[in-house]
C-alpha positions as CSV (number, residue, x, y, z in Angstrom):
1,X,5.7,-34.1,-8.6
2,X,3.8,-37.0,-7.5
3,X,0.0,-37.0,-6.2
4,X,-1.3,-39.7,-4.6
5,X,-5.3,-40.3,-4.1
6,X,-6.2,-42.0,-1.1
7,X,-10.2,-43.0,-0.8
8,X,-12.7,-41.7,2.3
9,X,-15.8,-42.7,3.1
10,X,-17.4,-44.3,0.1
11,X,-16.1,-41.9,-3.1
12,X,-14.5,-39.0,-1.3
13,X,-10.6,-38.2,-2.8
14,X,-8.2,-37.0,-0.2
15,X,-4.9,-36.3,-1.6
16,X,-1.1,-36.2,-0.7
17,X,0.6,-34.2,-3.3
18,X,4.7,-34.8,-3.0
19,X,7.6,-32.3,-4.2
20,X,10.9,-34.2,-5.4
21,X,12.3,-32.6,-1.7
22,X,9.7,-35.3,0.2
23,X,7.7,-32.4,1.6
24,X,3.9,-32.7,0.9
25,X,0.9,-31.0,1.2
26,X,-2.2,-32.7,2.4
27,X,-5.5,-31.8,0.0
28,X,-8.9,-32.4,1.8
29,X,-8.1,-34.7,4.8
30,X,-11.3,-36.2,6.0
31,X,-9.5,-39.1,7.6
32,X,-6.7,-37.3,9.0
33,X,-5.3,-40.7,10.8
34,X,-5.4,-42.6,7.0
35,X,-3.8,-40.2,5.4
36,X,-1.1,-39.2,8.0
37,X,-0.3,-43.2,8.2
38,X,-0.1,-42.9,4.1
39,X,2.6,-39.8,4.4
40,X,4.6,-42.1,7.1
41,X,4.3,-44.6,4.7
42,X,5.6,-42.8,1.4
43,X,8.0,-41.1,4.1
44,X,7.2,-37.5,3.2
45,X,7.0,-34.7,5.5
46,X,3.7,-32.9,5.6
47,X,3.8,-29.4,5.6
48,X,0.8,-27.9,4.4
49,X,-2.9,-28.5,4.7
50,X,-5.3,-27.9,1.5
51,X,-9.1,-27.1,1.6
52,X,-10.9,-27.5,-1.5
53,X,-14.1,-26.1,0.5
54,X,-15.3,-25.9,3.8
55,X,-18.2,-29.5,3.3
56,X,-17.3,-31.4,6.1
57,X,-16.7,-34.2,3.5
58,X,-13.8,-32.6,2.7
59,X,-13.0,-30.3,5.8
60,X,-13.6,-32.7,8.4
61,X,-10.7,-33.7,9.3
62,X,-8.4,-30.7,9.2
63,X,-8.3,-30.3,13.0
64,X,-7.4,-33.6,13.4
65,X,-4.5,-33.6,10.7
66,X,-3.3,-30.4,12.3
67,X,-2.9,-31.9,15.8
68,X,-1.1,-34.8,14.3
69,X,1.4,-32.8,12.1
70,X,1.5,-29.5,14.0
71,X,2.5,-26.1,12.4
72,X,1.3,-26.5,9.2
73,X,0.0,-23.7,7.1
74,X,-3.2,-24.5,6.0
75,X,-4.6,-22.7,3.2
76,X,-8.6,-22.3,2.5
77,X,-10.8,-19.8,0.8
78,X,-12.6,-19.1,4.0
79,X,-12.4,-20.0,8.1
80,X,-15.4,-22.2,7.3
81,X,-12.5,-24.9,7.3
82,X,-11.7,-25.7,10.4
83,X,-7.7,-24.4,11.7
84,X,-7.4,-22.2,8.4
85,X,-4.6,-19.9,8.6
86,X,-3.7,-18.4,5.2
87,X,-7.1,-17.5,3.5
88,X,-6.5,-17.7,-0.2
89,X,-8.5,-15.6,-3.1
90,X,-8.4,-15.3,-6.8
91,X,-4.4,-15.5,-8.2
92,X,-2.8,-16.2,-4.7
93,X,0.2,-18.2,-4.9
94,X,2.5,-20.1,-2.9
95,X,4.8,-22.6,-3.1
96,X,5.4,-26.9,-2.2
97,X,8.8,-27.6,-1.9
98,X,11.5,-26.7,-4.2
99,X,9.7,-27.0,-7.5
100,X,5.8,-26.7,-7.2
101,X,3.9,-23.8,-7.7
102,X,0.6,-23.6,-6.5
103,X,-2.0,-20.9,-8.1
104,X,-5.3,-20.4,-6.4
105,X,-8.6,-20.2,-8.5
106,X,-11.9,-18.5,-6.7
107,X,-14.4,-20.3,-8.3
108,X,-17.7,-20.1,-6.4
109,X,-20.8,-22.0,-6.3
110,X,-21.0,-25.5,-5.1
111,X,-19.8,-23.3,-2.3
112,X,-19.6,-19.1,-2.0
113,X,-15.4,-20.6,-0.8
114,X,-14.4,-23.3,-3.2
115,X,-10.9,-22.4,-4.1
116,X,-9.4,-24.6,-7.3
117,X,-5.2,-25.2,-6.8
118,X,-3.4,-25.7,-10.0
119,X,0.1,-27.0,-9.5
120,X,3.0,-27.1,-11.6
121,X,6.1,-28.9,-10.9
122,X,8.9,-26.2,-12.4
123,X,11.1,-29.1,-12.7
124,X,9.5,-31.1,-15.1
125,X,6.6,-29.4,-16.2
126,X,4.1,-31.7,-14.8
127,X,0.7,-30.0,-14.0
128,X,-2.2,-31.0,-12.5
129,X,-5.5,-28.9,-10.7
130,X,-6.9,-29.7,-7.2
131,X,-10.9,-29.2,-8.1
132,X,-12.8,-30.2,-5.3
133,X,-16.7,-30.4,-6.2
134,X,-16.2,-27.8,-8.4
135,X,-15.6,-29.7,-11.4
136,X,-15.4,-33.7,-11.9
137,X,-14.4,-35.8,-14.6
138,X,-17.2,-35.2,-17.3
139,X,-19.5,-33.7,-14.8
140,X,-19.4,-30.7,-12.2
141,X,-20.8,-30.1,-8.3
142,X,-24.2,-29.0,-7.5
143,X,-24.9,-25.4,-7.4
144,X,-25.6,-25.2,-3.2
145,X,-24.6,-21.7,-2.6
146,X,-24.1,-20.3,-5.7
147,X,-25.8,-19.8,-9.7
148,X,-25.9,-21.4,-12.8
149,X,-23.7,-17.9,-14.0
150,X,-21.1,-18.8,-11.2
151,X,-20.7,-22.4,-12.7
152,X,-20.7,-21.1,-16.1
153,X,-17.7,-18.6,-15.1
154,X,-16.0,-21.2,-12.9
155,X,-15.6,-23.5,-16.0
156,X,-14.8,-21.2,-18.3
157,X,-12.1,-20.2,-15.9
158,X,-10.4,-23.7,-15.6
159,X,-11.5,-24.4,-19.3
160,X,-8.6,-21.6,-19.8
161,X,-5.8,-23.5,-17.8
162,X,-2.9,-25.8,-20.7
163,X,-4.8,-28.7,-21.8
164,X,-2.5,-31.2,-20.4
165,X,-3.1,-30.2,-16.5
166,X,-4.6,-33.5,-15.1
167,X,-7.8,-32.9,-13.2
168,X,-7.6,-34.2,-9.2
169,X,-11.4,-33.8,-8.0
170,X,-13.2,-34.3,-5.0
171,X,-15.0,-37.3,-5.5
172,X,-15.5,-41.0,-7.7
173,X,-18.3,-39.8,-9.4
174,X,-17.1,-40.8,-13.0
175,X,-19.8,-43.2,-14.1
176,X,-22.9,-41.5,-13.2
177,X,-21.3,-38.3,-15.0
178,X,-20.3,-40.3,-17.9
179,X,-24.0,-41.7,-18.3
180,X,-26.1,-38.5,-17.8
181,X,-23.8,-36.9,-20.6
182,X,-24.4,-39.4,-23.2
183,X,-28.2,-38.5,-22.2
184,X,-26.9,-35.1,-23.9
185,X,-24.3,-36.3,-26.5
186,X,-25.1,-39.9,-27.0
187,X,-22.7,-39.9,-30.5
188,X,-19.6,-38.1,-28.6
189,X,-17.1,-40.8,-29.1
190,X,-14.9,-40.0,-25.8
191,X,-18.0,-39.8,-23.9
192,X,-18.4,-44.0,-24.7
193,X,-14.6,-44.9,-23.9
194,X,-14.6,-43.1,-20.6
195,X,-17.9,-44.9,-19.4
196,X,-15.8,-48.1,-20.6
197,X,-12.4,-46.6,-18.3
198,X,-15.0,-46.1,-15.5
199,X,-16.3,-49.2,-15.6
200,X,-13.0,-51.0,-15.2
201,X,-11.3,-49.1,-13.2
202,X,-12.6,-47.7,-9.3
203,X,-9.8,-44.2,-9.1
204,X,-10.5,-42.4,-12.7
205,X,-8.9,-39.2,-11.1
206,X,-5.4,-37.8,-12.5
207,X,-6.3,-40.1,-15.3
208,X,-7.6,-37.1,-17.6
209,X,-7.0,-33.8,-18.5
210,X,-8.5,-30.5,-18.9
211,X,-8.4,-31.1,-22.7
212,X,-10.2,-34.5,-22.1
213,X,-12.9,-32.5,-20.2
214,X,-12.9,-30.0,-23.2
215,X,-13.9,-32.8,-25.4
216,X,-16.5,-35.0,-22.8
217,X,-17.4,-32.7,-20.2
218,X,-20.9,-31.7,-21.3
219,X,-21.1,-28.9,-18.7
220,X,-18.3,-27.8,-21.0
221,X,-19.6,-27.8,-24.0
222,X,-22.8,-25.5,-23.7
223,X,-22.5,-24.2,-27.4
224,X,-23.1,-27.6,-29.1
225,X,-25.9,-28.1,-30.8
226,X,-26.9,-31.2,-28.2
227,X,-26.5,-28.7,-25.5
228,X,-29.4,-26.9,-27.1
229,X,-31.4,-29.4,-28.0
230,X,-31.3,-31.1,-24.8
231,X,-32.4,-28.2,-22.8
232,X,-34.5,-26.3,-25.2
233,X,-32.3,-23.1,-24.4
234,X,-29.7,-21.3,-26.5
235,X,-28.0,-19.1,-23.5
236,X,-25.3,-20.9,-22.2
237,X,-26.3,-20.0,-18.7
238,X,-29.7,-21.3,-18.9
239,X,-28.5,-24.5,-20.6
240,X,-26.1,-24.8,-17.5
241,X,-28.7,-24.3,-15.1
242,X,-31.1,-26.6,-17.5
243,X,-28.4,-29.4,-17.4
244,X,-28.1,-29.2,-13.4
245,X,-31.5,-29.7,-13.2
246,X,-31.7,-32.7,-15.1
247,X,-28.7,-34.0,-13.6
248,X,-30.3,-33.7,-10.0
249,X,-33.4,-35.4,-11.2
250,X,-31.5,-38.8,-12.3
């Protein structure tokens, strides 16, 4: 298995995700032409279209991509993404290929659609999770159609997935993340060296893992003590909802 993150517009992630058969799946294509030139390139065969959510900044291009490769089955959580053809809910799977697996994740809230898609290559064991805005590295997506509960279970939810499944999100928002959480943890040790990674390095995604976020992710860590203190709340939910709200106001 082999995923490749290609940049749109300023910090959007588009993805080609490759079996060891050269057949790919396309994840988010807002620049269908770049990333239909980057498949050409890596001389893969696309044959299936992936919508994190229906944001344009992430669904925009699908009709484009589909003209240019098509046939494709392109799976979404709703027909809010433009061409969708398989709608996908909550334990759908399909498969990439010969050896990847692809599990489908309702978790709802940035939007009432967002769909996570964990992978696993059954070849080598390689595993990874296609977040959209959903979740990002030591941060998570604004709550525009959904509630500080639907966060809280969405989390919880991908918290649950093996700790060495590399997160693939929707967007570069590493060092923004990484500097609002140390407004909540400022001691948390992994906190520090991922603001170091971030500022050295422009693509952080892949680079971590579920069990990183475990130990950094500060929308994932609502029973510490910091968590509390920072918010003034002891429910988990209301220290989500607390920690959104400070977030948006930085």
């Amino acid at each position: 298995m082999k995923v490749i993150p290609i940049q749109a517009r300023s910090d959007n992630w588009m993805y080609l995700l490759i079996d060891s058969s050269k057949q790919a799946a396309v994840v988010d294509p807002y620049d269908a032409n770049k990333i239909s030139n980057a498949a050409k390139e890596h001389g893969v065969e696309v044959t299936s279209l992936i919508t994190t959510h229906h944001h344009n900044d992430h669904s925009g291009g699908n009709s484009k991509l589909l003209s240019l490769h098509p046939g494709l089955k392109a799976y979404a959580g709703s027909n809010q993404s433009p061409g969708t053809n398989v709608i996908v809910k909550e334990g759908d799977t399909f498969k990439l290929g010969q050896d990847i697996d692809v599990k489908c994740y309702h978790t709802p809230c940035h939007t009432q659609d967002s769909i996570c898609f964990y992978v696993e290559d059954k070849k080598t064991g390689e595993k990874g999770v296609f977040t959209g805005d959903t979740l990002f590295l030591a941060g998570c997506g604004r709550f525009f159609e959904g509630t500080p509960e639907e966060m809280h279970a969405a989390l919880t939810k991908l918290s649950k997935l093996p700790d060495d499944t590399l997160v693939f999100n929707g967007h570069e928002y590493t060092k923004g993340s990484v500097k609002f959480g140390l407004t909540v943890e400022p001691d948390n040790e992994a906190l520090k060296g991922l603001l170091k990674k971030a500022e050295n390095d422009n693509c952080t995604t892949g680079k971590s893992t579920i069990r990183d976020e475990k130990g950094w992710n500060v929308f994932m860590r609502l029973d510490r003590p910091e968590a509390r203190k920072a918010t003034g709340e002891s429910d988990p939910v209301k220290i989500m909802g607390k920690l959104r709200e400070m977030k948006n106001a930085m």
